[in-house]
C-alpha atoms as a printed R data frame, in Angstrom:
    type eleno elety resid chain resno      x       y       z
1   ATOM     1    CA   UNK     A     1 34.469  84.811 132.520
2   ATOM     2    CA   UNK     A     2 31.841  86.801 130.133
3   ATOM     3    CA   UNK     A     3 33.314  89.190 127.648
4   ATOM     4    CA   UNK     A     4 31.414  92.076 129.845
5   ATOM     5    CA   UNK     A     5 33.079  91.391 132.936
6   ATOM     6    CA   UNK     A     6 37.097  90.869 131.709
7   ATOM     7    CA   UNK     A     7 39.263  93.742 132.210
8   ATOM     8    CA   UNK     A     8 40.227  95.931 128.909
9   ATOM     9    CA   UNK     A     9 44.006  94.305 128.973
10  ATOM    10    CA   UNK     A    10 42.178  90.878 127.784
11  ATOM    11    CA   UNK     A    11 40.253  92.565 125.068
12  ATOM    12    CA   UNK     A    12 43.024  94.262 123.176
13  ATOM    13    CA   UNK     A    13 41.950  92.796 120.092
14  ATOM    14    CA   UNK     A    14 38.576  93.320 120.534
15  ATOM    15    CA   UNK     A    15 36.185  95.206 117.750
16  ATOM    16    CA   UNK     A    16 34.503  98.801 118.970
17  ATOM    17    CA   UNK     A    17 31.877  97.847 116.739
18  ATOM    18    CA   UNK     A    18 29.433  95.288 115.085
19  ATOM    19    CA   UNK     A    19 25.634  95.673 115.910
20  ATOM    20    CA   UNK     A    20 23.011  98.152 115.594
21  ATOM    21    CA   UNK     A    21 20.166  97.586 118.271
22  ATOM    22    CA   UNK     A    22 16.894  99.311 118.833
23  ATOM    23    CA   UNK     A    23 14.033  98.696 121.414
24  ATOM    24    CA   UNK     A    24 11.121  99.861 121.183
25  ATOM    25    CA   UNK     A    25  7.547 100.390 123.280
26  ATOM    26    CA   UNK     A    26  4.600 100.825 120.965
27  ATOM    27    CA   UNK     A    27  0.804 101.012 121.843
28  ATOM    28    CA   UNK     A    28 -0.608  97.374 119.699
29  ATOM    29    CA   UNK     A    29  0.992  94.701 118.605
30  ATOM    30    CA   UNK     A    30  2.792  94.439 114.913
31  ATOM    31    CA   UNK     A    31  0.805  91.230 113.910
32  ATOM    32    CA   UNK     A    32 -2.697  91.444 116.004
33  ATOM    33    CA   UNK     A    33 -3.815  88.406 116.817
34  ATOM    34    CA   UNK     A    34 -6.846  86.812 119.301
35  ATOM    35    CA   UNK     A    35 -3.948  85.136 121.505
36  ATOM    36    CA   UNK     A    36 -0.580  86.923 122.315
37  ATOM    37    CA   UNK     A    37  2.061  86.148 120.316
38  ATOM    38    CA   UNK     A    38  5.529  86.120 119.559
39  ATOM    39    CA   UNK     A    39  6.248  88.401 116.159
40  ATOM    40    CA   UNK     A    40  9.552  87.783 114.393
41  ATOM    41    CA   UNK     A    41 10.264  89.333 111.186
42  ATOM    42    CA   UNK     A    42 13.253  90.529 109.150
43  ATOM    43    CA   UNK     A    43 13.341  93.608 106.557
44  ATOM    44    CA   UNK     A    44 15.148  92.143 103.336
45  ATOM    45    CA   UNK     A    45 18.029  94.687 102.460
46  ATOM    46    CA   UNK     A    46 16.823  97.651 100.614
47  ATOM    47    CA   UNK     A    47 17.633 101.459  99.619
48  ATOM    48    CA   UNK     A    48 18.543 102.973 102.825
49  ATOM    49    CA   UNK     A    49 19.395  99.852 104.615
50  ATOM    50    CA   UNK     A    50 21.535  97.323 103.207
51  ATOM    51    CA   UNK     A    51 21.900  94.987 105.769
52  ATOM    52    CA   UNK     A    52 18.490  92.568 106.431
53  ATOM    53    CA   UNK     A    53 17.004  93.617 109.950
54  ATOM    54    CA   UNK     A    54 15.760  91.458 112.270
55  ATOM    55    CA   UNK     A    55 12.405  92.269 114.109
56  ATOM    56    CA   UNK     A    56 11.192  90.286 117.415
57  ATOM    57    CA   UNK     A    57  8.363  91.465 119.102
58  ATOM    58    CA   UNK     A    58  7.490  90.612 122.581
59  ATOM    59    CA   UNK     A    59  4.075  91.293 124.630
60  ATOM    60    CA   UNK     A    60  3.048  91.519 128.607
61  ATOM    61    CA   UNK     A    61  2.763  87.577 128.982
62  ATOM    62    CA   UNK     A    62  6.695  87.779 129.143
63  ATOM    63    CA   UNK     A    63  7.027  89.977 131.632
64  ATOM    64    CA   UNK     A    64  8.694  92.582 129.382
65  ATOM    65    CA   UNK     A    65  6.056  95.321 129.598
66  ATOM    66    CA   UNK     A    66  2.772  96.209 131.476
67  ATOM    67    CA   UNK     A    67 -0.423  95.242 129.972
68  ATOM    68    CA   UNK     A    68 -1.563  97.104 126.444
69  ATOM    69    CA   UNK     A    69  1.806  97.318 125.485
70  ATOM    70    CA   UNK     A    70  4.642  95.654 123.503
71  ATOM    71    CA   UNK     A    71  8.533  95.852 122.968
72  ATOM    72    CA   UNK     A    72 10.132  95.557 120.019
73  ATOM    73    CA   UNK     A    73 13.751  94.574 119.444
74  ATOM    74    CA   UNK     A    74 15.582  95.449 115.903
75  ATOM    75    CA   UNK     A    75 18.673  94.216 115.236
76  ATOM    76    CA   UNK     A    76 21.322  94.551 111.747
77  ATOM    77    CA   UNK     A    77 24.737  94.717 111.270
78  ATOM    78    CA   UNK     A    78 26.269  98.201 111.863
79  ATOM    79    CA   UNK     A    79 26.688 100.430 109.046
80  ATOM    80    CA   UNK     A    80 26.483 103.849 110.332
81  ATOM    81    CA   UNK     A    81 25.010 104.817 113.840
82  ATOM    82    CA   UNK     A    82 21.683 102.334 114.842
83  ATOM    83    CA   UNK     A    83 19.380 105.131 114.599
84  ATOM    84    CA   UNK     A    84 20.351 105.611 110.785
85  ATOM    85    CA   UNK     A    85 20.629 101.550 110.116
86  ATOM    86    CA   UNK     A    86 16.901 101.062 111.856
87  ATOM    87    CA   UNK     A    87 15.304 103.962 109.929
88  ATOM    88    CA   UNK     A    88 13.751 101.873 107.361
89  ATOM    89    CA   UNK     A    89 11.712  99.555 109.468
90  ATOM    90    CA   UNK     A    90 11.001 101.952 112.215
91  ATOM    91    CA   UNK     A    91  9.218 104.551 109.803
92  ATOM    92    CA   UNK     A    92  7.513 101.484 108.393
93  ATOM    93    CA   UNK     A    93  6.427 100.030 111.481
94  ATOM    94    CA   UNK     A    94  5.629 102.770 113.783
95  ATOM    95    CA   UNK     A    95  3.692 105.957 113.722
96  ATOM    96    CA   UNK     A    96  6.095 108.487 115.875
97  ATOM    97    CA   UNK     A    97  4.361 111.891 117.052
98  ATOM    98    CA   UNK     A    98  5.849 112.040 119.877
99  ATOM    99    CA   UNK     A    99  9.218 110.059 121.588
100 ATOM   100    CA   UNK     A   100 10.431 111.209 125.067
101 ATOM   101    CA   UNK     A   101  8.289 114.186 124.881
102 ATOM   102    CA   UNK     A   102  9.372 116.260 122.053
103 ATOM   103    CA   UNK     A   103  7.955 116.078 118.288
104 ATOM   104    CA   UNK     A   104  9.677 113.135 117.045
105 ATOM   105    CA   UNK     A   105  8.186 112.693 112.795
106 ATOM   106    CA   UNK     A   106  4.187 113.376 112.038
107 ATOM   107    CA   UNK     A   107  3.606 110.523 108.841
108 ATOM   108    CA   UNK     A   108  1.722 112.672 106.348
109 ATOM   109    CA   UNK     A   109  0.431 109.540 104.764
110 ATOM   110    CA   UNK     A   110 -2.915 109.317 106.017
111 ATOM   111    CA   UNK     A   111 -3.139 105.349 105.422
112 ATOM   112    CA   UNK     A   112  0.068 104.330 106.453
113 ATOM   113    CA   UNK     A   113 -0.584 106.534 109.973
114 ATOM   114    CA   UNK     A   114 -3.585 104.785 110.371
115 ATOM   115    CA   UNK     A   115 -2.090 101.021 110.344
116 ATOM   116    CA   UNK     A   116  1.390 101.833 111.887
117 ATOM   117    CA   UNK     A   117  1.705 101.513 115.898
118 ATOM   118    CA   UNK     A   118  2.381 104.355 118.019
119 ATOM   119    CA   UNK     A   119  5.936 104.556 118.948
120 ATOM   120    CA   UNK     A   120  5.995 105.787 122.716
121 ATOM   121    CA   UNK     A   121  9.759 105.391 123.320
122 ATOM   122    CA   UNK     A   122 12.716 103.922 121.501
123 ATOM   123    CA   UNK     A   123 16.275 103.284 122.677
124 ATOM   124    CA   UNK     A   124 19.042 103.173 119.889
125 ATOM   125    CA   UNK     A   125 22.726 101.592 120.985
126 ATOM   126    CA   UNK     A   126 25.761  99.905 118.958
127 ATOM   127    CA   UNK     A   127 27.722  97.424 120.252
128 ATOM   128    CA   UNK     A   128 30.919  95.409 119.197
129 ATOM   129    CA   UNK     A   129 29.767  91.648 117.897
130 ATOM   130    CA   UNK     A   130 32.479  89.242 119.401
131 ATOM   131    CA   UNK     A   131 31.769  85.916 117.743
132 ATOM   132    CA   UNK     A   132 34.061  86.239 115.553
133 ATOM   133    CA   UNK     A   133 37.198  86.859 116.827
134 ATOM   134    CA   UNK     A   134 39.731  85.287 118.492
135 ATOM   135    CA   UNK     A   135 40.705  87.130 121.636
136 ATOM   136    CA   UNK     A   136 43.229  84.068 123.746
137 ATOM   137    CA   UNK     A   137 46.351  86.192 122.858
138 ATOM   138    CA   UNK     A   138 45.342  88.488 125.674
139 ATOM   139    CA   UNK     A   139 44.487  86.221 127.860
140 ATOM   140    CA   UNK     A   140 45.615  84.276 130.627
141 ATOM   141    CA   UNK     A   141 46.229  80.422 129.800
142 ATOM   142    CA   UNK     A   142 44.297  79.732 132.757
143 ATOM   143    CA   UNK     A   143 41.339  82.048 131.887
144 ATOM   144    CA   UNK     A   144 38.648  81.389 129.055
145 ATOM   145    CA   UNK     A   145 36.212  84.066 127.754
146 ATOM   146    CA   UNK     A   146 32.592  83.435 127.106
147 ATOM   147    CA   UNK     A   147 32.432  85.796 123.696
148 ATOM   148    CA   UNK     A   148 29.028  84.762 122.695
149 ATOM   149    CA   UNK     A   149 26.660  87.151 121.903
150 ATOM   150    CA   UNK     A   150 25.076  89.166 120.838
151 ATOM   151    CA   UNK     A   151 25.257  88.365 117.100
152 ATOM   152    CA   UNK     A   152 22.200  88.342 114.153
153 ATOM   153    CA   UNK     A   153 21.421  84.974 115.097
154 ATOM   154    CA   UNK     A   154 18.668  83.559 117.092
155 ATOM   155    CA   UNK     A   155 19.291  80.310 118.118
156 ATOM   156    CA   UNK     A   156 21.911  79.191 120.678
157 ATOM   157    CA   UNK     A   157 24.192  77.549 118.165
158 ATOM   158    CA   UNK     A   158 27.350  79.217 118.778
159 ATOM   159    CA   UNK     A   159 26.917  79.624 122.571
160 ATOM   160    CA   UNK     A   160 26.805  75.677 122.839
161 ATOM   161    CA   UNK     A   161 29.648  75.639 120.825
162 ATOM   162    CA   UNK     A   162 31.892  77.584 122.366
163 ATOM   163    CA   UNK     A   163 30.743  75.945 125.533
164 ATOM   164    CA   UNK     A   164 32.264  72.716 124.379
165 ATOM   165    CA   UNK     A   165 35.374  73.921 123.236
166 ATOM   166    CA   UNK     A   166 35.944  75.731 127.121
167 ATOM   167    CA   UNK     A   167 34.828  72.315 128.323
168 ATOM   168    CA   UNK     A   168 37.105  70.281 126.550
169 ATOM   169    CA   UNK     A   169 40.280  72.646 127.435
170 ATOM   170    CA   UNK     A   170 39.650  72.460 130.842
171 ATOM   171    CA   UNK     A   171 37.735  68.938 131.089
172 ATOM   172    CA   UNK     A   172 39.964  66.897 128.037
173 ATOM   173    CA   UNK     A   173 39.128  63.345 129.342
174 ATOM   174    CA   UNK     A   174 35.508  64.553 129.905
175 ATOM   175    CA   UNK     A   175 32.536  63.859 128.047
176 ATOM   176    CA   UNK     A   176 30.697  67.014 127.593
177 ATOM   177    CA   UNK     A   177 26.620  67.150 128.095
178 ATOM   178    CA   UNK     A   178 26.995  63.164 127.920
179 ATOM   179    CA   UNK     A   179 23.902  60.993 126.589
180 ATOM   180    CA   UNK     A   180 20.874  60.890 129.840
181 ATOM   181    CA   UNK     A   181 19.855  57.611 129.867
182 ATOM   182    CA   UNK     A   182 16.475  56.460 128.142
183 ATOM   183    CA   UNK     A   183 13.689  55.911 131.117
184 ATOM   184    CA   UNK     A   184 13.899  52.025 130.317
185 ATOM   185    CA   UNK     A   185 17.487  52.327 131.644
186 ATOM   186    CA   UNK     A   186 16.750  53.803 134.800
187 ATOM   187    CA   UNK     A   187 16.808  50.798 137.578
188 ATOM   188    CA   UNK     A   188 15.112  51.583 141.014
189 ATOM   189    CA   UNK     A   189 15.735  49.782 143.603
190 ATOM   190    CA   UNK     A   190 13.045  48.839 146.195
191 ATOM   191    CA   UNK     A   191 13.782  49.604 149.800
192 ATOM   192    CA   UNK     A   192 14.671  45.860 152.007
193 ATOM   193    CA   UNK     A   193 12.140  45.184 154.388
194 ATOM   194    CA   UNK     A   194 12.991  44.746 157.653
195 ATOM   195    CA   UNK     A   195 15.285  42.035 158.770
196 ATOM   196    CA   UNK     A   196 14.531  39.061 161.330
197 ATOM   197    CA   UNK     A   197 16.431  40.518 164.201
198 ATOM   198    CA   UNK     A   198 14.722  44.013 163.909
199 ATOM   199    CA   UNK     A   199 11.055  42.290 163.661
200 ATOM   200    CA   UNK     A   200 12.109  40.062 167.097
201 ATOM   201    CA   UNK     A   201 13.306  43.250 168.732
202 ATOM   202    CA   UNK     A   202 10.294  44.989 167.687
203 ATOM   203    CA   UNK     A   203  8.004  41.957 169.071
204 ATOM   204    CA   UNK     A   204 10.488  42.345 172.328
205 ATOM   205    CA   UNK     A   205  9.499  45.338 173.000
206 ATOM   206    CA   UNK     A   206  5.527  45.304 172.497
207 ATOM   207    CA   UNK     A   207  5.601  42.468 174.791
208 ATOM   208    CA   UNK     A   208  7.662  44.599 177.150
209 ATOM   209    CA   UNK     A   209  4.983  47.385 177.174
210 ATOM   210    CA   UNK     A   210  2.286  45.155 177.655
């Protein structure tokens, strides 16, 4: 069962808090380039954010926006609200004259207006990070929790390994993801031919219709 879909009696020990997202639509891409690409970059901590924050940017060949834009996701560890833990890189990055209609922040340096991106909306959320704790005293012996995610990192690393260890509790004499066998291993077996009897039936029968 995914951590989103248990009931709040299994998540008891579960934290309120952990991450500080942002996404965000701009007008060009952080890093232009000739051919779309993906962006990833992380803000090193610094005064008025001192957690790193990690940048992905994503354009319309993956389906995440229409054509002439591109979404930006920002993540850090939480600190205060996201809006105040993001503020560094998003008055870095973007050039904000207007979000969701109202006057948002004009940049009065004339330079750094010119090379940031428009920000046309923006989406700020927290959310509890779940990786690291250890929720099987509410829950059923017979239930396991899929707690991965989201967390600062970007590889699958922990997912696979929690996958194993929920494999291995319910599976113990199973091998999990065993080895798939090298294409010299593989041994295909030709279809028999046809037998004696069937070719003096078939021979039988062509005489018959003759």
């Amino acid at each position: 069962m995914g951590i989103s879909n248990a009931p709040k009696s299994f998540l008891k020990s579960a934290p309120t808090s952990g991450l500080s997202r942002g996404i965000f639509l701009i007008d060009r891409s952080i890093l232009p380039a000739e051919k779309e690409t993906l962006t990833l970059l992380q803000f090193p901590p610094c005064e008025g954010s001192p957690e790193p924050i990690t940048v992905v940017e994503v354009g319309p060949s993956t389906n995440a926006c229409p054509p002439g834009l591109f979404v930006v996701h920002m993540t850090c560890k939480q600190q205060k609200s996201a809006e105040e833990d993001l503020a560094v890189a998003v008055s870095k990055l973007f050039h904000s004259e207007y979000c969701d209609g109202t006057v948002d922040r004009i940049d009065t340096d004339t330079q750094a207006t010119q090379t940031a991106k428009t920000l046309l909306w923006s989406l700020y959320f927290n959310c509890p990070e779940t990786n690291s704790c250890d929720l099987s005293p509410d829950v059923p012996a017979n239930v396991h929790l899929c707690c991965s995610g989201p967390d600062l990192d970007l590889d699958f690393e922990y997912a696979v390994k929690q996958a194993k260890e929920i494999f291995t509790k319910m599976y113990p004499d199973s091998e999990f993801l065993p080895r798939a066998p090298d294409p010299e291993e593989i041994v295909l077996e030709d279809d028999e031919a046809p037998g004696p009897a069937f070719k003096a039936e078939s021979e039988d029968i062509n005489e018959e219709n003759k």
